[in-house]
C-alpha positions in Angstrom: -27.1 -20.1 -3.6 -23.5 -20.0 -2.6 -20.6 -19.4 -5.3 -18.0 -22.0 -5.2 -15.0 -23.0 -6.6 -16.4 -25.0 -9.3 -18.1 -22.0 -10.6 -15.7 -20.0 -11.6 -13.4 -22.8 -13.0 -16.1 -23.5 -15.0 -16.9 -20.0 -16.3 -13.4 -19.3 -16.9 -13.1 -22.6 -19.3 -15.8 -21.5 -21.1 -14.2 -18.0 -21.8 -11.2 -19.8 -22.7 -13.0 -22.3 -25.4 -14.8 -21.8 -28.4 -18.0 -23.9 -27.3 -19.9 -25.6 -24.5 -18.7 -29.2 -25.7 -15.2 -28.0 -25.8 -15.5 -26.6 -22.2 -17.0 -29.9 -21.1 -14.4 -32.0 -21.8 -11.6 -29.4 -20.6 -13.7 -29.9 -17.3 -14.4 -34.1 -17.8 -18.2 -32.9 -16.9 -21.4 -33.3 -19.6 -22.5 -30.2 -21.3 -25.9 -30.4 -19.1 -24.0 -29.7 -16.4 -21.8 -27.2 -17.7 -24.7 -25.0 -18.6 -26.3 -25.6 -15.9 -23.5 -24.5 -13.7 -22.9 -21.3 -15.4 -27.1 -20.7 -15.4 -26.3 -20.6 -12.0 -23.5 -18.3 -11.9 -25.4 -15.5 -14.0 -28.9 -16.0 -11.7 -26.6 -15.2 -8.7 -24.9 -12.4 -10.4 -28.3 -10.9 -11.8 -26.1 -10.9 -15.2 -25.4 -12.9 -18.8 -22.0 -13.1 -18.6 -22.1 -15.5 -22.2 -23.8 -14.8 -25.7 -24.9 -18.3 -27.0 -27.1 -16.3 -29.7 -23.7 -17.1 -32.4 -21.9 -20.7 -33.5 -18.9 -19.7 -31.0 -19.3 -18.6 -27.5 -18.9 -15.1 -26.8 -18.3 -13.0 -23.6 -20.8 -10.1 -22.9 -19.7 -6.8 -21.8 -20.7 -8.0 -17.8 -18.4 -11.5 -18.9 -15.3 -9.4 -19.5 -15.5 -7.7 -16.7 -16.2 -10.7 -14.3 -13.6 -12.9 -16.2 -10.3 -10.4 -15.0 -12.3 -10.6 -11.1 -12.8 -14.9 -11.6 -9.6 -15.1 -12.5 -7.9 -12.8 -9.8 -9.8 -14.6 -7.2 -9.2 -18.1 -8.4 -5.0 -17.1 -8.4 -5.5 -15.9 -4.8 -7.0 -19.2 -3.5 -4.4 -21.1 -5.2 -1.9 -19.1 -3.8 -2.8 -19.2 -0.6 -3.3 -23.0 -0.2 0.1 -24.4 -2.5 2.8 -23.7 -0.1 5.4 -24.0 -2.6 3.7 -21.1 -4.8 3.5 -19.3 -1.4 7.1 -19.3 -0.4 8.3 -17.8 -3.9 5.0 -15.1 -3.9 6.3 -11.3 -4.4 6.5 -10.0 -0.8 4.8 -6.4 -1.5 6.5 -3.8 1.3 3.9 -1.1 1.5 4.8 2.8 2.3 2.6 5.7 2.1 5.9 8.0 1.7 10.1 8.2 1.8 9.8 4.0 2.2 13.0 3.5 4.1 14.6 6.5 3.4 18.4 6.2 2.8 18.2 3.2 3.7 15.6 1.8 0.7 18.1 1.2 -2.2 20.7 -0.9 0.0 17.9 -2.5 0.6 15.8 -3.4 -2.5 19.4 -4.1 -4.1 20.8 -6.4 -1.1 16.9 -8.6 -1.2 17.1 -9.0 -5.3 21.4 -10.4 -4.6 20.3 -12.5 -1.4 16.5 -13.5 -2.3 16.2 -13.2 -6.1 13.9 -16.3 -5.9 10.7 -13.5 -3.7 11.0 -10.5 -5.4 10.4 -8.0 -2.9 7.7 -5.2 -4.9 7.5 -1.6 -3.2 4.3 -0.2 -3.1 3.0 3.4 -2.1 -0.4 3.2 -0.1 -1.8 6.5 0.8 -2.9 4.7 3.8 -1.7 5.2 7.7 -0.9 1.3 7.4 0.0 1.6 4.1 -2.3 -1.0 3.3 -1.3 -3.2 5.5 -4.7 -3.8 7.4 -6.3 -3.9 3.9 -4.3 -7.0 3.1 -2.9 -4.8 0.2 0.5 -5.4 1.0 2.7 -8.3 2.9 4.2 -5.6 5.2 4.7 -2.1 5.6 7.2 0.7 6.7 5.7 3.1 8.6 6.3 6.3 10.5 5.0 7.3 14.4 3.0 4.8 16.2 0.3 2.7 14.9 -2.6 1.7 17.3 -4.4 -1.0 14.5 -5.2 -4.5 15.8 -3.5 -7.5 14.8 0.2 -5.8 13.6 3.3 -6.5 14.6 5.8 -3.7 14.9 9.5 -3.4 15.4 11.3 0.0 15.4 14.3 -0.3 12.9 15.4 3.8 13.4 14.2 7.0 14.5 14.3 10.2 11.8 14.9 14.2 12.6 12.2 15.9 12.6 12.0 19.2 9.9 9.8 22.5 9.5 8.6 22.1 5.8 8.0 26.2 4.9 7.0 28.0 1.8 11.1 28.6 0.5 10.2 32.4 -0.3 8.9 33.1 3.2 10.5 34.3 6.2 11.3 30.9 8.4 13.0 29.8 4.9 15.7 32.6 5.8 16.3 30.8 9.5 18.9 27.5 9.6 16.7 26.1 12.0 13.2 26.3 13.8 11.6 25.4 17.0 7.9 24.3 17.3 7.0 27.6 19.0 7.8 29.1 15.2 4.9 27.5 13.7 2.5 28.4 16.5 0.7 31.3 14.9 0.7 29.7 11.5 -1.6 27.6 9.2 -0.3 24.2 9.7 -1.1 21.3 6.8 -2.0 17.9 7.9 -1.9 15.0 6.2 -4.6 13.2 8.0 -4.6 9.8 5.4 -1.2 8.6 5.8 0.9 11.1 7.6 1.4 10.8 11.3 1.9 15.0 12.1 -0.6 16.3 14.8 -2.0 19.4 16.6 -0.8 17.1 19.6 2.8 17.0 18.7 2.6 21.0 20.2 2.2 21.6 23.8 -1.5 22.1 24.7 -0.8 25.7 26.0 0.7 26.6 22.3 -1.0 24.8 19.5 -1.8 26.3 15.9 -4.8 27.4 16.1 -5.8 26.7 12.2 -5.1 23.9 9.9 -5.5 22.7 6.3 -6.0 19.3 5.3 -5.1 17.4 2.9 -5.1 13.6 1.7 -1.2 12.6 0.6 2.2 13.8 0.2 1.7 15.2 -3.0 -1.1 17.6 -2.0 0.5 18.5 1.2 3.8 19.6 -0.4 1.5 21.7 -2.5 -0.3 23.5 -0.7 3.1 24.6 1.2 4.4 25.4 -2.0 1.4 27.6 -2.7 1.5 29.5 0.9 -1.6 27.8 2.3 0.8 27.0 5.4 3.5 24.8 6.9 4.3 21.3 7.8 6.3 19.2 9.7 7.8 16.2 8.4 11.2 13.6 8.7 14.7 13.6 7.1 13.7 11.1 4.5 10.9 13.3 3.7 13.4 16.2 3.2 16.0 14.2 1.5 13.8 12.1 -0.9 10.8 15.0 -1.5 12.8 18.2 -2.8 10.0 20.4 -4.1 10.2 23.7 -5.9 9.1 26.7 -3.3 9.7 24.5 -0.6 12.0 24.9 2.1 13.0 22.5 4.9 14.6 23.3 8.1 15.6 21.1 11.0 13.1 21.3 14.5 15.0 22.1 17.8 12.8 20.4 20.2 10.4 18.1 18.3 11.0 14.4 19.4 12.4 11.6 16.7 10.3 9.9 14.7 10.6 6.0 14.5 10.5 4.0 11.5 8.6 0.5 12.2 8.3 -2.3 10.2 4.9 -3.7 10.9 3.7 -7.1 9.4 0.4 -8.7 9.8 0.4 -11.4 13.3 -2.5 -14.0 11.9 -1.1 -13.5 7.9 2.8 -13.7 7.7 4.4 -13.9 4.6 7.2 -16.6 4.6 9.9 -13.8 4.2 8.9 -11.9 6.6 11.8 -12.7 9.1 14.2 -12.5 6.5 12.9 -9.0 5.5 13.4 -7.5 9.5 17.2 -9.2 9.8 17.7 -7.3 6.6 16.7 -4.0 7.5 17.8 -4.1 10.7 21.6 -5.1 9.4 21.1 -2.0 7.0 20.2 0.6 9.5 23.5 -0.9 12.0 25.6 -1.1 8.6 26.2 -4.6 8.4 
């Protein structure tokens, strides 16, 4: 059998009501059919989900569980098919580090004065799409290029790249660094949601070992600790101090741009609204 709709309605009534009759009229259906319905549900799930064994209805363990999921997925449905709850939904801007750099308090602080009626929620995803292609978030600001189906991208700036060193080292005593500096040291990728690679190097002069690691977090530590270095942007080095880190412009790495990317097939209504923003930001309108 399929799950529908009705099923989860119907299990989510009885959670909600102190007996089978009381659910059956909440629903205007007959008790057969309410208990036949959520028969149903528990044979498809493989679970009892209700304890009829008392005078009151009671929620099992499994029922608890699956009422929080029934109800997250009956919201989501309803949200995406009443237009008017869809054009006041949160828009969730996903980042998996430094969001918008300088630029993401003007922001969230211009959206609440000029949109209060979508709040605009920021979310860290330690993601490469920041949870975009998850459908975790609405739409993302992200770092580098992004080769994922189905995104649309504009670039809204372009950050200075920076050396991230141990601060008690001996590139920590230099103002600034080249690429060729961090040839013949470890270097520590972030290879879930940072955008730094062997390939940024010239093919005649790349490191020759590397560390990974899965965030921001663990890759500021393991500089910290001496395991190696790191490249990273000026919003990294502005919004990430970190104790025994140091971090030093690059001389001859490229810009990296900051993109807004959105979802083509799965828009949310503000999305436009969102780009104009942070494009007037970033040109200081």
């Amino acid at each position: 059998m399929s799950i529908e709709l009705r099923h989860l309605r119907c299990f989510l009534a009885i959670a909600e009501e102190p007996s089978l009759t009381r659910a059956a009229a909440r629903l205007h259906l007959t008790q057969p059919a309410v208990s036949r319905t959520l028969a149903a549900l528990e044979q498809h799930l493989g679970a009892r989900l209700v304890d009829r064994s008392t005078h009151h209805l009671a929620l099992t363990a499994d029922g608890r569980a699956f009422r929080d999921r029934a109800a997250a997925a009956l919201a989501a449905f309803e949200d995406a098919v009443d237009p008017a709850r869809l054009r006041h939904r949160p828009l969730r801007l996903g980042h998996a580090w430094s969001a918008f750099g300088p630029y993401t308090t003007p922001l969230l602080r211009r959206w609440q004065r000029e949109h209060p009626e979508t709040p605009l929620e920021l979310l860290r995803v330690d993601d490469r799409t920041a949870g975009l292609t998850r459908g975790e978030v609405d739409a993302a600001l992200l770092r580098g290029p992004v080769d994922a189906p189905g995104l649309v991208t504009v670039e809204l700036t372009a950050e200075e790249r920076f050396a991230v060193v141990p601060a008690d080292g001996p590139l920590a005593d230099r103002p600034r660094l080249a690429l060729a500096d961090l040839t013949d040291r470890t270097v520590v990728l972030n290879t879930v949601s940072g955008t730094t690679t062997l390939a940024l190097w010239p093919p005649a002069a790349r490191p020759a070992a590397t560390v990974t690691v899965a965030n921001t977090d663990d890759w500021l530590t393991a500089i910290a600790a001496g395991r190696g270095v790191g490249v990273s942007s000026a919003s990294t080095a502005a919004l990430h101090p970190y104790p025994g880190v140091a971090y030093r412009p690059l001389t001859d790495a490229p810009a990296l741009p900051v993109l807004l990317a959105w979802r083509d097939a799965f828009p949310h209504p503000a999305t436009a609204a969102l780009v104009t923003m942070a494009r007037e930001i970033v040109s200081g309108e």
